[in-house]
Backbone bond lengths (Angstrom), bond angles and torsions (degrees), N, CA, C in turn:
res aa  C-N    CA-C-N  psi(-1)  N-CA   C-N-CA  omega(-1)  CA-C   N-CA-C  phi
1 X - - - 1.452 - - 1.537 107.77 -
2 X 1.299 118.63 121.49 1.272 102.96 160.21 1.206 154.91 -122.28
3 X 1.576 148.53 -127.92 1.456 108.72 -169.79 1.523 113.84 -81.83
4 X 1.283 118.74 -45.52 1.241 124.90 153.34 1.753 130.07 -10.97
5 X 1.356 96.26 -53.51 1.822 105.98 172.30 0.849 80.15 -63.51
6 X 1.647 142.65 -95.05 1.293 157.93 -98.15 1.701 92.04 -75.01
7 X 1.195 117.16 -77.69 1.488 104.50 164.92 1.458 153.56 -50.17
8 X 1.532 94.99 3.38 1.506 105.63 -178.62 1.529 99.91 -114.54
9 X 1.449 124.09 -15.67 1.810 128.97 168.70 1.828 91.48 -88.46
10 X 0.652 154.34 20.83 1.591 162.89 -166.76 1.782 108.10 -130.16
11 X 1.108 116.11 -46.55 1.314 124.14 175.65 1.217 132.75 -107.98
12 X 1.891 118.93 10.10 1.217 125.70 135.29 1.380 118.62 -93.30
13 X 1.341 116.75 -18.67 1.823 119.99 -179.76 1.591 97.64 -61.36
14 X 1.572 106.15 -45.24 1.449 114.66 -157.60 1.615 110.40 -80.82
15 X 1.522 116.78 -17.58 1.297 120.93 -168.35 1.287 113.21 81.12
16 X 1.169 130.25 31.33 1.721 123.24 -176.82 1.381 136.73 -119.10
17 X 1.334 108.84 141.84 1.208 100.83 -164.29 1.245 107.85 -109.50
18 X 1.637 120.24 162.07 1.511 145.24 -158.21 1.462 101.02 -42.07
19 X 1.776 121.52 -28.56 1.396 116.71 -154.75 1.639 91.10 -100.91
20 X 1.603 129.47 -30.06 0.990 138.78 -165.97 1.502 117.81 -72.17
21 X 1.934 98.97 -28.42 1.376 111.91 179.42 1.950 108.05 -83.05
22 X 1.316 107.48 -34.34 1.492 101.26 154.48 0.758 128.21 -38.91
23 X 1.681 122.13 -68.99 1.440 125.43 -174.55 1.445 121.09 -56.64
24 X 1.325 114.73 -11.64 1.378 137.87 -162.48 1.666 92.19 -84.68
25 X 1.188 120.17 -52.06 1.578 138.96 -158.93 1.578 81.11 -77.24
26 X 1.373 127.29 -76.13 1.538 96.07 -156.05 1.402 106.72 -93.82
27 X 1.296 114.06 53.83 1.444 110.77 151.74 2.483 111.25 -84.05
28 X 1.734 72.52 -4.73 1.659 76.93 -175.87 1.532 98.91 -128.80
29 X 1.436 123.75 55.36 1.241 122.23 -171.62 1.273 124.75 40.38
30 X 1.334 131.58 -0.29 1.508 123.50 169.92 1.349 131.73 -84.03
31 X 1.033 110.39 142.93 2.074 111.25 -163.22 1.035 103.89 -121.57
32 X 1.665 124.98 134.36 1.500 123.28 -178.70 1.527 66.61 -151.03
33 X 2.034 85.87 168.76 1.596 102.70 178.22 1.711 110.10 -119.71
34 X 1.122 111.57 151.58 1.326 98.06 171.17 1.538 138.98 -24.66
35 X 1.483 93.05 -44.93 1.690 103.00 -159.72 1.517 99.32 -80.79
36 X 1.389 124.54 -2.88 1.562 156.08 173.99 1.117 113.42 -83.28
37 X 1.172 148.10 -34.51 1.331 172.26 -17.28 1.824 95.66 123.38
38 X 1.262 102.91 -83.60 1.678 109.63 -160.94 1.580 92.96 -85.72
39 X 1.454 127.77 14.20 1.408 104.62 167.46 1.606 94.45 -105.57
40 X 1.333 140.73 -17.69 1.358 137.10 139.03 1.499 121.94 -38.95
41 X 0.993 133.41 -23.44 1.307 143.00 163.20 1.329 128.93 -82.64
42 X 1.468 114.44 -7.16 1.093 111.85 -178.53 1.353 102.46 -80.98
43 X 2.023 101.54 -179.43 1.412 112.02 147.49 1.759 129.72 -58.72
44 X 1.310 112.88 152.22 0.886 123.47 -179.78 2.092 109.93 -53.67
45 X 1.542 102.92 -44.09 1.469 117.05 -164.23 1.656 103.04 -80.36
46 X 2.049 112.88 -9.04 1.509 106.09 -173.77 1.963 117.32 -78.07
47 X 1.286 98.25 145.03 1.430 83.37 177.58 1.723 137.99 -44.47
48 X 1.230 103.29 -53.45 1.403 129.96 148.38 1.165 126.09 -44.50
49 X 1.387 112.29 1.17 1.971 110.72 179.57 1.688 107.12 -63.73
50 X 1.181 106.62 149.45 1.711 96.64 178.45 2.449 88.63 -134.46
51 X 1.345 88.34 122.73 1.797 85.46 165.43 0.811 97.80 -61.85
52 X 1.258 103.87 151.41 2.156 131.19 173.92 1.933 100.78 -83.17
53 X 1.076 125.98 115.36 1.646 118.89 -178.03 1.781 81.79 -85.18
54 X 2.052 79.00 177.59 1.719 80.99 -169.46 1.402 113.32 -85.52
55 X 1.158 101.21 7.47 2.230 122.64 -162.19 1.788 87.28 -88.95
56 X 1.442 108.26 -44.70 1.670 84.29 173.00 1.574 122.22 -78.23
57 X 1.449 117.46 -33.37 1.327 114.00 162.31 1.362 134.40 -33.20
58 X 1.595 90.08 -57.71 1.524 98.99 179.98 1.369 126.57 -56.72
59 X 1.503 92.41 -47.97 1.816 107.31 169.25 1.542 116.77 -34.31
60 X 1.344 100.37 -58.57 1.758 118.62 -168.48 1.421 79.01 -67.96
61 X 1.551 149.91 -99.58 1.232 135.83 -121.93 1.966 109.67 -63.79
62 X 1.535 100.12 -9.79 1.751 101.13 -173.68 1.758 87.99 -89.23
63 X 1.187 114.18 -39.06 1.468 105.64 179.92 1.412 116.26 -68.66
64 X 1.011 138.39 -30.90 1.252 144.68 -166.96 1.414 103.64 -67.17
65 X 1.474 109.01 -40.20 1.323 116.94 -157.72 1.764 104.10 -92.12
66 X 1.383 106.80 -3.90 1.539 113.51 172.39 1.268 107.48 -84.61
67 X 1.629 113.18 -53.74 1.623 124.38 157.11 1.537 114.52 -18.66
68 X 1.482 115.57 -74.30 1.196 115.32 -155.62 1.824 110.86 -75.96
69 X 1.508 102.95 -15.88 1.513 88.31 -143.28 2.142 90.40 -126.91
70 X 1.271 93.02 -32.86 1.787 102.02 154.64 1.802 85.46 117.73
71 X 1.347 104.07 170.13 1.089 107.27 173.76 1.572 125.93 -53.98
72 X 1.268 116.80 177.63 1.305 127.53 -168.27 1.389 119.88 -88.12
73 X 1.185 156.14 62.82 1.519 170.61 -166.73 1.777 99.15 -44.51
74 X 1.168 96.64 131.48 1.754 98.00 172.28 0.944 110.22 -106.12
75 X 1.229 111.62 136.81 1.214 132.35 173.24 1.497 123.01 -27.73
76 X 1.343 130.34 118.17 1.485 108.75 -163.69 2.170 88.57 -116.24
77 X 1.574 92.70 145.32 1.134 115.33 -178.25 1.206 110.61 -92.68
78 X 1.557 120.25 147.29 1.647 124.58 174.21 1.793 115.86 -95.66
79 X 0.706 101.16 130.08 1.736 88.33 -173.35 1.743 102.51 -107.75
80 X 0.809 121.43 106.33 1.676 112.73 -171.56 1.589 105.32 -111.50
């Protein structure tokens, strides 16, 4: 399977759309554009297909997880 599937069974499980998966990306500073976006979506055989690297994967699954669950809280120290 590769990254491409992996992100396109990810964003019908999740319900999301092309603009949602943006917003998703720079919740971790990463910027892609739409037309960047739907060439990841293509077929493999379309001219315009673009492979998914794993730097955008990764991005989306650290963002996703800011999405779902909220940012990251630090640890707060007691000073007694």
């Amino acid at each position: 399977m590769s990254n491409n599937d992996i992100l396109k069974k990810l964003r019908v499980a999740l319900h999301l759309k092309n603009t949602e998966i943006i917003e998703i990306l720079k919740l971790v500073d990463f910027k892609v554009t739409e037309s960047e976006l739907g060439a990841i979506f293509r077929k493999e055989d379309h001219p315009n297909y673009k492979a998914c690297g794993d730097q955008i994967l990764r991005n989306f699954l650290n963002g996703l997880v800011i999405h779902l669950r909220g940012p990251r809280e630090e640890p707060t120290t007691s000073k007694e």
